[in-house]
Backbone bond lengths (Angstrom), bond angles and torsions (degrees), N, CA, C in turn:
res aa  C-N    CA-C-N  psi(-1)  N-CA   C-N-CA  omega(-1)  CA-C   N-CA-C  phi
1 X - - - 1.450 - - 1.518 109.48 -
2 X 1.022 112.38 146.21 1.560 109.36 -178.26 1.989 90.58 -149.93
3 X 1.968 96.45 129.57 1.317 102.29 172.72 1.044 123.81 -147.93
4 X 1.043 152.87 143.86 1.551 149.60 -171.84 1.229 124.19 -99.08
5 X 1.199 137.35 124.17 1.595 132.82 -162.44 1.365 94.67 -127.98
6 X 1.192 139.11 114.49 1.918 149.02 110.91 1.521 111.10 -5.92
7 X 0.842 117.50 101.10 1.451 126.23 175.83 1.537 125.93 -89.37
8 X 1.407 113.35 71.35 1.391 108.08 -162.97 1.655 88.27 -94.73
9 X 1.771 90.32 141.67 1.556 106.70 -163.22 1.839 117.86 -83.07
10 X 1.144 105.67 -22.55 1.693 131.56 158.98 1.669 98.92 -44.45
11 X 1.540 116.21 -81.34 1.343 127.84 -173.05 1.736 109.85 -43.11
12 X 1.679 101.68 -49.32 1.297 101.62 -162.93 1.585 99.14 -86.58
13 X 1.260 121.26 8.92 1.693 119.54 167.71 1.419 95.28 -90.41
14 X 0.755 103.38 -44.30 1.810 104.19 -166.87 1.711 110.54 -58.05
15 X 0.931 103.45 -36.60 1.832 115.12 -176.94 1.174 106.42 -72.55
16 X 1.525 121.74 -69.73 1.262 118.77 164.32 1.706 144.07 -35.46
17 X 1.540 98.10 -33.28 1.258 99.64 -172.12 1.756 94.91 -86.73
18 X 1.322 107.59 -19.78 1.593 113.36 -174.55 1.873 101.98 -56.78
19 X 1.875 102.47 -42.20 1.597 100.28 -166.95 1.530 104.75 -87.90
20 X 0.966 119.47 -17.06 1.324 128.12 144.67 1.696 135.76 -31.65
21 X 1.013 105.56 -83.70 1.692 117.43 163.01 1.530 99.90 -60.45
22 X 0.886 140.66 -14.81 2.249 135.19 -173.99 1.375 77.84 -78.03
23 X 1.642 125.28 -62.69 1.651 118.56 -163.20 0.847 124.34 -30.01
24 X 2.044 92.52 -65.36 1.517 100.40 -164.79 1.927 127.98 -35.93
25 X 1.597 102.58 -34.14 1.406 135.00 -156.69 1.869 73.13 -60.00
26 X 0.771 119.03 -54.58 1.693 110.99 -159.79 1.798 104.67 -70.38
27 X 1.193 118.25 86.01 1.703 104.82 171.21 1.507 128.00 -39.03
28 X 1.037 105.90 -20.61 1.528 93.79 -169.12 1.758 104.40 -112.69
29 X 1.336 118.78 18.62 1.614 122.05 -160.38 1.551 95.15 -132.57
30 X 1.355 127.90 31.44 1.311 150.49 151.08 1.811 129.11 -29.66
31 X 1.527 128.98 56.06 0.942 125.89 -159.86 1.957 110.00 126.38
32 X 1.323 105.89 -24.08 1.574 126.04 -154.54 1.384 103.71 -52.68
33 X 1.686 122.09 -31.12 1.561 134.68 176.80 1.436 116.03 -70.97
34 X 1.629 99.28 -55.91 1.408 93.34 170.59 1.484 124.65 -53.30
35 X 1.170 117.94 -61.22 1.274 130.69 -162.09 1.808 105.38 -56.68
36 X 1.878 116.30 -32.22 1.143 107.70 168.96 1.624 122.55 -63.00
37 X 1.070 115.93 -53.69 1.359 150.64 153.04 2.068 92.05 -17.10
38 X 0.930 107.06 -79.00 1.777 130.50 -174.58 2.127 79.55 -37.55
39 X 1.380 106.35 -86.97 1.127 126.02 -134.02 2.249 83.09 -71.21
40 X 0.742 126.29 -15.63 1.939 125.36 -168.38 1.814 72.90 -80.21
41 X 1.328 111.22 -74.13 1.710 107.01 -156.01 1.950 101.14 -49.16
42 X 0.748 90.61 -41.85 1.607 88.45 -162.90 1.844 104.82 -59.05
43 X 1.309 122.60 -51.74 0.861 135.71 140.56 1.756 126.85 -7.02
44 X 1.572 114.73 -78.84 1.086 123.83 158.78 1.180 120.76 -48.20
45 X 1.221 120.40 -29.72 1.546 129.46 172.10 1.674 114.35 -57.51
46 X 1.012 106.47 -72.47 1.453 112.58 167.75 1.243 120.83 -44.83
47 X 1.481 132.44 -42.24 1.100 132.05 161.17 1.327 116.22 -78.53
48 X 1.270 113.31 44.32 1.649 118.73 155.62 1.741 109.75 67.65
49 X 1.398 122.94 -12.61 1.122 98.13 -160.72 1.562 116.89 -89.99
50 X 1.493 110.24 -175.33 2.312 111.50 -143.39 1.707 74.80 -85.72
51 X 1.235 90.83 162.42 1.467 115.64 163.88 1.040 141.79 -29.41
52 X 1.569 115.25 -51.82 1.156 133.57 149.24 1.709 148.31 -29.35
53 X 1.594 89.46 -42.05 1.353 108.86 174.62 1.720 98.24 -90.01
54 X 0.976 119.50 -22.69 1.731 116.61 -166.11 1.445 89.23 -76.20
55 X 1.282 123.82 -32.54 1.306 125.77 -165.44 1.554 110.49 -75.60
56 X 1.659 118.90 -41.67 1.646 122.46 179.63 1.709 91.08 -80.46
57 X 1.321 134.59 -18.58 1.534 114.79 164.54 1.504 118.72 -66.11
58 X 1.452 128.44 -45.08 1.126 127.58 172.10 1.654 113.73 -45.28
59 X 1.214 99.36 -66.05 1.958 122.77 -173.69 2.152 87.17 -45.92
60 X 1.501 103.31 -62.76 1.662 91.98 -173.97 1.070 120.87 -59.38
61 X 1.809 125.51 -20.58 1.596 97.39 178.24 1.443 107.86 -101.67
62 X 1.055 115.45 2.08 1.785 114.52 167.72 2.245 96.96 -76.39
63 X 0.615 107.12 -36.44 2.108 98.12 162.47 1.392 126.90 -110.67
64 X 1.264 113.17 32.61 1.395 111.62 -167.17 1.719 92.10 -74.65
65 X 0.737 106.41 -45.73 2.151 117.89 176.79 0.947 110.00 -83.20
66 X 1.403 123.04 29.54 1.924 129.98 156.41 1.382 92.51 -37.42
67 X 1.256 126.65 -83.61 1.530 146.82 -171.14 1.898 111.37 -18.83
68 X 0.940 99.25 -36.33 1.457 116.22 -152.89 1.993 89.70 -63.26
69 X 1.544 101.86 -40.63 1.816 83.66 -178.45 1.655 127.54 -66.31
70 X 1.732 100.18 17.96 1.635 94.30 173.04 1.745 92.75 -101.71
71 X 1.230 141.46 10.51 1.508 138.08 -167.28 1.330 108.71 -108.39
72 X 1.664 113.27 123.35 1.739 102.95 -170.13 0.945 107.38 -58.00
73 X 1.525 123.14 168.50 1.268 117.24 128.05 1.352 157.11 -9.18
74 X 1.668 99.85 -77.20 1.489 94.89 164.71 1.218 123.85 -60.67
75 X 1.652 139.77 -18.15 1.103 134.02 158.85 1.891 106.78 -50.24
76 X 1.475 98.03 -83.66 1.618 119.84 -176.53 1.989 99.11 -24.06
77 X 1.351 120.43 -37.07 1.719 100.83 -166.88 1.579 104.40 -138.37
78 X 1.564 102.19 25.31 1.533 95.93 164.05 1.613 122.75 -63.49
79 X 1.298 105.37 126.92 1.558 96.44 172.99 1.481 131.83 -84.35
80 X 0.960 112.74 29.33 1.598 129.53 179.74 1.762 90.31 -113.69
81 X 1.424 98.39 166.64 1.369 112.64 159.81 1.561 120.68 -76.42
82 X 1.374 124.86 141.92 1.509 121.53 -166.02 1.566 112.31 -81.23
83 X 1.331 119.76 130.24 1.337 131.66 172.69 1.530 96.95 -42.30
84 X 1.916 115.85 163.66 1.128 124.65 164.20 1.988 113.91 -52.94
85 X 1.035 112.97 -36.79 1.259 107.85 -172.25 1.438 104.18 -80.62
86 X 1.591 131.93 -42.35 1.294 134.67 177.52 1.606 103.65 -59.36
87 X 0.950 122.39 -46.09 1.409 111.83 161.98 1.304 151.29 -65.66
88 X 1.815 124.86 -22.89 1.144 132.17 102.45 1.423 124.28 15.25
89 X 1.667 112.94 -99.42 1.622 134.77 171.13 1.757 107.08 -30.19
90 X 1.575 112.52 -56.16 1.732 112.22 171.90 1.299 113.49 -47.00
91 X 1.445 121.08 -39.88 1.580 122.30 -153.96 1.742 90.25 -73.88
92 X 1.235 107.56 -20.47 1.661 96.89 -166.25 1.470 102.59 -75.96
93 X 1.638 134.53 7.64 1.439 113.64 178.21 1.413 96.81 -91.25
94 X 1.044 143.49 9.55 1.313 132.57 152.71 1.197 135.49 -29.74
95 X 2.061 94.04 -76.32 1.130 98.78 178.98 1.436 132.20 -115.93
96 X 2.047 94.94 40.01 1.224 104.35 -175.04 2.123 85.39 -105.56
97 X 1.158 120.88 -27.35 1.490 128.45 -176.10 2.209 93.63 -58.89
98 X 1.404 96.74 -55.20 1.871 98.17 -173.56 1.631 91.84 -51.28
99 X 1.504 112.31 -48.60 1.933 97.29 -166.17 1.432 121.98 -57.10
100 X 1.692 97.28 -35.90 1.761 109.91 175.46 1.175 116.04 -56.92
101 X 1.624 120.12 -36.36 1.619 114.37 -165.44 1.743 94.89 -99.94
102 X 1.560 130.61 -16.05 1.214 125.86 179.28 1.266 122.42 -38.93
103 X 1.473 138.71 118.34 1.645 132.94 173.06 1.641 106.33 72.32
104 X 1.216 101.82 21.42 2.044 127.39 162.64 1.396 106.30 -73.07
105 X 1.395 119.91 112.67 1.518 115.45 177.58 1.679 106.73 -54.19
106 X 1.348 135.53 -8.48 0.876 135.26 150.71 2.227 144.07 -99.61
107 X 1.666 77.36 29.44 1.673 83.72 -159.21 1.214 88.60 -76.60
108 X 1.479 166.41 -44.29 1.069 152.68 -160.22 1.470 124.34 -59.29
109 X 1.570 101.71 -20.25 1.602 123.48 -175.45 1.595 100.13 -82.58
110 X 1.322 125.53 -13.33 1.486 126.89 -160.99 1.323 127.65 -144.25
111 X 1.877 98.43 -16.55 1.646 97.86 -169.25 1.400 116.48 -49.88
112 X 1.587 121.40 -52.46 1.378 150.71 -158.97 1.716 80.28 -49.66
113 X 1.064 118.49 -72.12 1.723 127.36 -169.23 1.189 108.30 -40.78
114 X 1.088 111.92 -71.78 1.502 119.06 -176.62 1.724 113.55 -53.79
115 X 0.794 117.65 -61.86 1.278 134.92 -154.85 1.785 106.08 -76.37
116 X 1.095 119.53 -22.00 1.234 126.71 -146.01 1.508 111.35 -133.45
117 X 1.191 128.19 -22.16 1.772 145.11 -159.22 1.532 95.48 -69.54
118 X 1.237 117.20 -42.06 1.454 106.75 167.64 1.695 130.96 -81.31
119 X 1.038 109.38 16.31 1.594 105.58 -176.14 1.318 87.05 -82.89
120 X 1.433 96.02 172.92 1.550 121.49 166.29 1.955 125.50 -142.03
121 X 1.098 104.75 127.99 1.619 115.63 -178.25 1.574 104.02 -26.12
122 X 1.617 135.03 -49.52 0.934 120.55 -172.51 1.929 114.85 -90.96
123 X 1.019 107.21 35.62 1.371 110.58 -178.60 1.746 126.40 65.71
124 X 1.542 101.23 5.71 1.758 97.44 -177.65 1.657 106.18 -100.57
125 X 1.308 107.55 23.14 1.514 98.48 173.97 1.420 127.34 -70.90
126 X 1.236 126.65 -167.96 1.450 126.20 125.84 1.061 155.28 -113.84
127 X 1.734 151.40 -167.37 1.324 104.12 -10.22 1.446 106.70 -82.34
128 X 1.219 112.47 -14.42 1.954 106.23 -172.13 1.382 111.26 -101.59
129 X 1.655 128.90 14.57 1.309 123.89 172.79 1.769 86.15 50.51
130 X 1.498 126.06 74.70 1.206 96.49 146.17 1.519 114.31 -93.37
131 X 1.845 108.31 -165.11 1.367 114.79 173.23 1.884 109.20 -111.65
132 X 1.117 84.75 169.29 1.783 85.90 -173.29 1.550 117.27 -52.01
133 X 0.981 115.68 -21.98 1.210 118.90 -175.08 1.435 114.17 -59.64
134 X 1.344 116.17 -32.19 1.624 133.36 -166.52 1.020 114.72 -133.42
135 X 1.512 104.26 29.25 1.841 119.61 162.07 2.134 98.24 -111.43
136 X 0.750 102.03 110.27 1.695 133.69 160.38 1.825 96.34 -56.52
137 X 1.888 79.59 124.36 1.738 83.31 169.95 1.190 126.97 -70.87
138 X 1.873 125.42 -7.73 1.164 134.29 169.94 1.944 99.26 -68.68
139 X 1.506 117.30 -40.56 1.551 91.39 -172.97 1.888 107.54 -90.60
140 X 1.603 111.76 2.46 1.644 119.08 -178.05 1.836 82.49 -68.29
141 X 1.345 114.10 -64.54 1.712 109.09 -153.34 1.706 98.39 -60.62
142 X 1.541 108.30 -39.85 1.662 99.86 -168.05 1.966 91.76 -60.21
143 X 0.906 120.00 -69.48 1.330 116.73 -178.26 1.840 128.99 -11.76
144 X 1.365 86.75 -54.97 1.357 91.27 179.22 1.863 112.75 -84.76
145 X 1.382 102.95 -17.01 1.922 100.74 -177.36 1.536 98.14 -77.92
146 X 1.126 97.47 -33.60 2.192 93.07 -178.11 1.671 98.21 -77.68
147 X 0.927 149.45 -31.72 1.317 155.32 -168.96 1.668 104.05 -61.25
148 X 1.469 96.36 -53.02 1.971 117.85 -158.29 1.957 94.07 -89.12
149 X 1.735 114.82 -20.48 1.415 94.61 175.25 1.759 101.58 -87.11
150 X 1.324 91.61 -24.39 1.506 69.27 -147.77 2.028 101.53 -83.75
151 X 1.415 128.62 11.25 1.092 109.29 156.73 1.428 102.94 -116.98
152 X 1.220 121.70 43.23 1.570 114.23 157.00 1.509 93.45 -123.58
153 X 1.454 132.60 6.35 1.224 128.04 166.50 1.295 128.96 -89.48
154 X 1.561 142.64 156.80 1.362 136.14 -176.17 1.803 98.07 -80.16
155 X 1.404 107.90 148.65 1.408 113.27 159.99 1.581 107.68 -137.17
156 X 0.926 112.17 -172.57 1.792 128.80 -152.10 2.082 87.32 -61.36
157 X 1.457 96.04 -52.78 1.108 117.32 -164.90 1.733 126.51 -61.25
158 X 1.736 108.54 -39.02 1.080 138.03 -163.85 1.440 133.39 -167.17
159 X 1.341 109.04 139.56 1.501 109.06 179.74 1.378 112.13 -55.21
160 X 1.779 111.43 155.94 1.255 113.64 165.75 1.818 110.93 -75.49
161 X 1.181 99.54 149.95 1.972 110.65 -165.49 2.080 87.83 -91.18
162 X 1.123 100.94 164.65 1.463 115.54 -169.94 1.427 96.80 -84.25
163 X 1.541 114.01 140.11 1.556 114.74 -168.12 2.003 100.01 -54.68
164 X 0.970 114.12 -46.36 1.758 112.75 178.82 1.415 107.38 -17.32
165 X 1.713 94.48 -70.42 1.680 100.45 178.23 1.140 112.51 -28.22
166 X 1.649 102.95 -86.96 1.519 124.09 -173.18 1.399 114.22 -13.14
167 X 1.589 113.49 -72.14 1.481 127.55 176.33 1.731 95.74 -45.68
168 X 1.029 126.61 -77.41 1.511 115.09 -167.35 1.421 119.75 -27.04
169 X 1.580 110.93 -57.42 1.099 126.60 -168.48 1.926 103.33 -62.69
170 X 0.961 98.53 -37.39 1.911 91.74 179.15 1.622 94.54 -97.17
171 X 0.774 147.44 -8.12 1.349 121.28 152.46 1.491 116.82 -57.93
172 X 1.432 129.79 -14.44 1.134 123.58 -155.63 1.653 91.96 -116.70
173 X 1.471 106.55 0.68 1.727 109.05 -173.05 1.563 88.37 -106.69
174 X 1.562 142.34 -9.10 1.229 127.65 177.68 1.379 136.03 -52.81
175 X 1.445 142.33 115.70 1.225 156.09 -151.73 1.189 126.20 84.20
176 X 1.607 99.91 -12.76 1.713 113.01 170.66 1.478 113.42 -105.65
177 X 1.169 104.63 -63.91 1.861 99.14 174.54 1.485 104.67 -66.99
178 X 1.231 94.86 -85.47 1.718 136.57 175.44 1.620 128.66 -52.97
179 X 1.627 133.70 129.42 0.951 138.95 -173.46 1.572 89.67 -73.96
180 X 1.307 103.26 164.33 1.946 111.38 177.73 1.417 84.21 -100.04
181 X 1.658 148.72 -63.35 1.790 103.09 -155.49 1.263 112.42 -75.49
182 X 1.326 101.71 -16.94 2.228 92.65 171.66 1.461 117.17 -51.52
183 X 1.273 104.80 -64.94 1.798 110.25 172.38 1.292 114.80 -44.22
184 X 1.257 119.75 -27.58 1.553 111.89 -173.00 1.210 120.93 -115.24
185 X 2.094 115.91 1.47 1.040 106.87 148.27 1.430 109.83 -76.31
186 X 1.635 125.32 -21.96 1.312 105.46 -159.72 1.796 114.21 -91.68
187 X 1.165 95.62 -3.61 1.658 113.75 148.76 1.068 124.17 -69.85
188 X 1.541 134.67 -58.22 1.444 108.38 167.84 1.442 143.94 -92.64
189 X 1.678 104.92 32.70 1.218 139.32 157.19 1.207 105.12 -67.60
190 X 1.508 119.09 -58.67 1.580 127.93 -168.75 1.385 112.12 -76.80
191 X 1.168 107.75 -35.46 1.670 109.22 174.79 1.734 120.82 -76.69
192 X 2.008 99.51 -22.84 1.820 99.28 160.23 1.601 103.60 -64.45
193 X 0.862 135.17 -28.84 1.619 146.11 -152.84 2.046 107.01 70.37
194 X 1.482 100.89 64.03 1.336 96.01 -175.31 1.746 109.33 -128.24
195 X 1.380 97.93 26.42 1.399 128.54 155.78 1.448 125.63 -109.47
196 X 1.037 123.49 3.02 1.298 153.96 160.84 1.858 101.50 -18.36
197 X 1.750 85.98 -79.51 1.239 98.86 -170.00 1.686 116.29 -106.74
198 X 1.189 90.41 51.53 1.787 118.84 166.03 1.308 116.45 -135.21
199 X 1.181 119.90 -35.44 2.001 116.67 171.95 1.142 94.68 -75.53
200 X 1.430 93.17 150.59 1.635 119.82 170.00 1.604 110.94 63.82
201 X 1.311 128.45 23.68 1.074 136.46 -124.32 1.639 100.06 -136.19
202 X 1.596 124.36 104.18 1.285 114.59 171.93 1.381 126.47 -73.29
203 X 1.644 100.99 -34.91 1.264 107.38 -169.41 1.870 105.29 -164.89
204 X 0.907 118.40 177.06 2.008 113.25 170.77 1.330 114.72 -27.55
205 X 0.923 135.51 94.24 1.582 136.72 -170.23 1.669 108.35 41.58
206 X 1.011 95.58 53.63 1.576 105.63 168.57 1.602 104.15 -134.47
207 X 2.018 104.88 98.44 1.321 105.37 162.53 1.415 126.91 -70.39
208 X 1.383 115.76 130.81 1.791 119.31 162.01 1.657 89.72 -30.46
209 X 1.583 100.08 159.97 1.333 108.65 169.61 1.631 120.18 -122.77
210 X 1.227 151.83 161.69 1.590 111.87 -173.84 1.562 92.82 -124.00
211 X 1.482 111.00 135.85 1.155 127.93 161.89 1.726 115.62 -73.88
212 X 0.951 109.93 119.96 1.781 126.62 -163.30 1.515 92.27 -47.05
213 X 1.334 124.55 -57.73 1.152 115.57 -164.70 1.961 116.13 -79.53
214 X 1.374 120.40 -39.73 1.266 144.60 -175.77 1.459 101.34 -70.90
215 X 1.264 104.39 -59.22 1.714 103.22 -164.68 1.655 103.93 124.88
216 X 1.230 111.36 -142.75 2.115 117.17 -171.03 1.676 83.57 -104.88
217 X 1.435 113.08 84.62 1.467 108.69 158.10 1.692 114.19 -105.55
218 X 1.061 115.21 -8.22 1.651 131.31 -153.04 1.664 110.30 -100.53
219 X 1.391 111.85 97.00 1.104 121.23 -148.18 2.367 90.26 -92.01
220 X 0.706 127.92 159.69 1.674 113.94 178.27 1.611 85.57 -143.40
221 X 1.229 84.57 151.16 1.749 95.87 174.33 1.310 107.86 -112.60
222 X 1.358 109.03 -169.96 1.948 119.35 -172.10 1.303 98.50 -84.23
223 X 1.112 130.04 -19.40 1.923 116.52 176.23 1.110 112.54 -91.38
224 X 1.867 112.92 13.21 1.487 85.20 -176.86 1.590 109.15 -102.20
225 X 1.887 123.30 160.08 1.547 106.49 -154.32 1.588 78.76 -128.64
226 X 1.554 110.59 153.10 1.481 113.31 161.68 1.400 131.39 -48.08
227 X 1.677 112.68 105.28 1.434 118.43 -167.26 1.746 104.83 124.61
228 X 1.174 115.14 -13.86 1.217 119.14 167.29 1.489 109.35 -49.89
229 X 1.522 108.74 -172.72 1.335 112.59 -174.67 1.884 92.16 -149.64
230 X 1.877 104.41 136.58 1.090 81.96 168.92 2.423 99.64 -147.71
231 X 1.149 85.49 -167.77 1.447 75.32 178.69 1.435 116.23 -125.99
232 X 1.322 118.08 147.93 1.949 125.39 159.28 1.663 93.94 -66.63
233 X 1.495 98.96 120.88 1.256 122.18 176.00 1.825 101.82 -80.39
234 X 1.393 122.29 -17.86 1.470 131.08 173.84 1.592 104.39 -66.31
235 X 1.550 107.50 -97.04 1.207 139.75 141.16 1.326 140.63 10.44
236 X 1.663 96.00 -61.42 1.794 124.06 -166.07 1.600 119.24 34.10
237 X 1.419 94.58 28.96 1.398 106.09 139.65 1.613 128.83 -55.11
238 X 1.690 111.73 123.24 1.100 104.25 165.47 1.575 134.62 -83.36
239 X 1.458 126.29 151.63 1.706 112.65 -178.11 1.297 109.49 -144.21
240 X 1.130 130.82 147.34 1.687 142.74 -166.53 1.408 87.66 -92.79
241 X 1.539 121.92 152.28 1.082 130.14 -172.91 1.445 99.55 -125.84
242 X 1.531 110.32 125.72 1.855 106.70 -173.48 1.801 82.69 -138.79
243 X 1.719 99.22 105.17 1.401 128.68 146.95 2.183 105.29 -12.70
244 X 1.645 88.93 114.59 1.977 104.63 177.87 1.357 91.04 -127.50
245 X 1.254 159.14 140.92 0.915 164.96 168.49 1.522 126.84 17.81
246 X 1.550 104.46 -86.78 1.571 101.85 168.51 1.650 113.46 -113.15
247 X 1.659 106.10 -6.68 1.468 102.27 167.28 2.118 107.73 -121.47
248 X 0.530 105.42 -121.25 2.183 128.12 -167.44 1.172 117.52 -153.82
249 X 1.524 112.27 119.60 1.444 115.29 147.69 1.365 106.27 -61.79
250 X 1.642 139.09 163.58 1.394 149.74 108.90 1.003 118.91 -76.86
251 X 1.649 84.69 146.57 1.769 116.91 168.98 1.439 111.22 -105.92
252 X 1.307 120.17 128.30 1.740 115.10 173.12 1.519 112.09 -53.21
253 X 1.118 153.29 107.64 1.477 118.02 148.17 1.215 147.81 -51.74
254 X 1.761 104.63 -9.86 1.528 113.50 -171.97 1.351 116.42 78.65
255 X 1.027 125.15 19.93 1.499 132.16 164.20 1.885 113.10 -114.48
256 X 1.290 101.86 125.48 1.514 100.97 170.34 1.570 101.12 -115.65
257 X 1.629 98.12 129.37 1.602 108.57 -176.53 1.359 109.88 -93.97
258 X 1.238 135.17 2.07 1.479 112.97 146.93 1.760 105.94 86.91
259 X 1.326 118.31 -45.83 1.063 130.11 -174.54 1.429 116.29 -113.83
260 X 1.873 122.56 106.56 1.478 123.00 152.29 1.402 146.36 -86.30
261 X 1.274 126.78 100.36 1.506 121.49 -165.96 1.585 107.62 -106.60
262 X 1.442 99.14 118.76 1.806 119.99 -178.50 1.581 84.60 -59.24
263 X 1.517 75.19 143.62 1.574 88.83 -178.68 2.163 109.90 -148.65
264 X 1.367 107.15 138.33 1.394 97.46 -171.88 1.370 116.61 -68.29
265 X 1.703 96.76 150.77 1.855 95.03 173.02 1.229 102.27 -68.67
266 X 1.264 142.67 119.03 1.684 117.70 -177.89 1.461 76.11 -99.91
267 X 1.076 163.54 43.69 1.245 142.53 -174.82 1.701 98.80 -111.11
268 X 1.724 90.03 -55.83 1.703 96.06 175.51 1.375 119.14 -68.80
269 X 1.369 115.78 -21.05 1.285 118.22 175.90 1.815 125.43 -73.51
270 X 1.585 92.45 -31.22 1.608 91.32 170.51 1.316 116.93 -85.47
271 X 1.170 115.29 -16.25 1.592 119.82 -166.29 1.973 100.27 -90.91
272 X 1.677 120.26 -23.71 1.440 113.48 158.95 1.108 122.01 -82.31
273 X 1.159 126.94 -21.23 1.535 119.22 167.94 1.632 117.74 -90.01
274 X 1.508 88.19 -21.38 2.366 67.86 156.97 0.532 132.19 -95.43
275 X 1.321 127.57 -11.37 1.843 134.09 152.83 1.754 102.03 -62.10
276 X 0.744 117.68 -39.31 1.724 104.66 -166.88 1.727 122.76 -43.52
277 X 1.548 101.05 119.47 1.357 88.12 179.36 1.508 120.24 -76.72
278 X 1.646 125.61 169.85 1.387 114.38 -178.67 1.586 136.71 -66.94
279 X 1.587 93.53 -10.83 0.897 110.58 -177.27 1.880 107.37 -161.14
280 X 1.809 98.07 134.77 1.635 107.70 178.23 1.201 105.86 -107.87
281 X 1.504 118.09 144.03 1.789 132.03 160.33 1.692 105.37 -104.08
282 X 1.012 104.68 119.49 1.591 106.97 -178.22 1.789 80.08 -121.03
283 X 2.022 82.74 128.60 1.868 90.46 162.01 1.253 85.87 -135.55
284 X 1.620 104.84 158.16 1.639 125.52 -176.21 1.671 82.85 -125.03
């Protein structure tokens, strides 16, 4: 396939900041876009592919969870594990994220991502159980970068496992979940140490921070200065922020604010639209 996408930077702010603010809604999934986004390009990188496409991998895993704003709440931040039926209800941001970006002057830059991150090589994915044949290496790499954050990430339920694990564990899902050169570029990414500065990772040298009680839910942005104040989006605990090298210790203040308001990364959002070129060639 070969297609050309117009990149008007308005549209592609608007999308982004849309998958952006859906995140925030999840407390404990703090950084979770970028870092997919981080880990698809890097990925594509290794597998040789032009610029272009590295570029609709970034843009797809910053909205791969478009979908996610049809999923309540209490589903989205229960801290238990989700019943069969609560889990069910999740599977539907799939293919409510493909309807959002459908007839999108930019859906061609993203469908594969969105639409597709959950299939699997042996056909038990979702939402259409396809087969490998009609899984796109743009949704094989998104597949496996949402796979590798989200069990090296903390959830309500459980710590994130050490990337080692992770990699083990999808090595052992290859030909069934997982493509084999994706996994094994995204293995010897981790073994250059060029994930470094993507784990634990809110944003461009912006470490998660961990709230004592929650865990690394506490995402900090680039404006924030030592002495700031910020909050556990879990919790809503407040914490003073005192400057450690390239990230912050916290201090409790002893105030719980009661109140969480999702709020955009504008950080990732300005930094993809000034890179954006004016124009993308996507060939399959």
């Amino acid at each position: 396939m070969f297609n050309s996408v117009k990149i008007d930077k308005q549209l592609l702010k608007s999308l982004v900041t849309l998958g952006s603010v859906i995140e925030a809604r999840d407390k404990y999934t703090g950084g979770h876009v970028y870092r997919v986004g981080q880990y698809a390009r890097k990925i594509g990188d290794k597998l040789g592919l032009p610029s272009d496409r590295l570029f609709a991998l970034e843009v797809g895993g910053l909205v791969h969870d478009l979908g996610k704003i049809g999923t309540p709440d209490a589903i989205l931040n229960k801290r238990d594990k989700l019943t069969d039926s609560e889990y069910e209800m999740m599977k539907n941001h799939v293919k409510l994220g493909a309807d959002l970006v459908k007839n999108h002057p930019l859906e061609s830059l993203v469908i594969d991502s969105v639409s597709d991150h959950h299939e699997r090589l042996d056909g038990k994915g979702y939402p259409e159980s396809k087969d490998q044949e009609h899984i796109s290496l743009h949704a094989r790499i998104m597949s496996v970068s949402d796979a590798f954050d989200a069990m090296t990430s903390a959830r309500p339920y459980r710590q994130g496992m050490p990337a080692e694990k992770a990699l083990e564990i999808m090595r052992s899902e290859i030909g069934t979940q997982f493509h084999t050169d994706v996994v094994e570029a995204l293995s010897s990414l981790f073994e250059e140490g060029l994930l470094d500065g993507i784990l634990g990772h809110a944003g461009f040298e912006r470490k998660m921070l961990a709230c004592p009680v929650c865990g690394p839910t506490i995402a900090p942005t680039n404006k924030q200065k030592d002495g700031d104040k910020v909050m556990c989006p879990a919790c809503t605990g407040e914490y003073v922020l005192h400057r450690h090298g390239e990230s912050y210790d916290i201090e409790f203040t002893e105030k719980v604010l009661n109140l969480y308001e999702p709020k955009v990364d504008e950080d990732v959002v300005n930094y993809i639209v000034k890179v954006s070129p004016k124009k993308v060639n996507l060939s399959y």
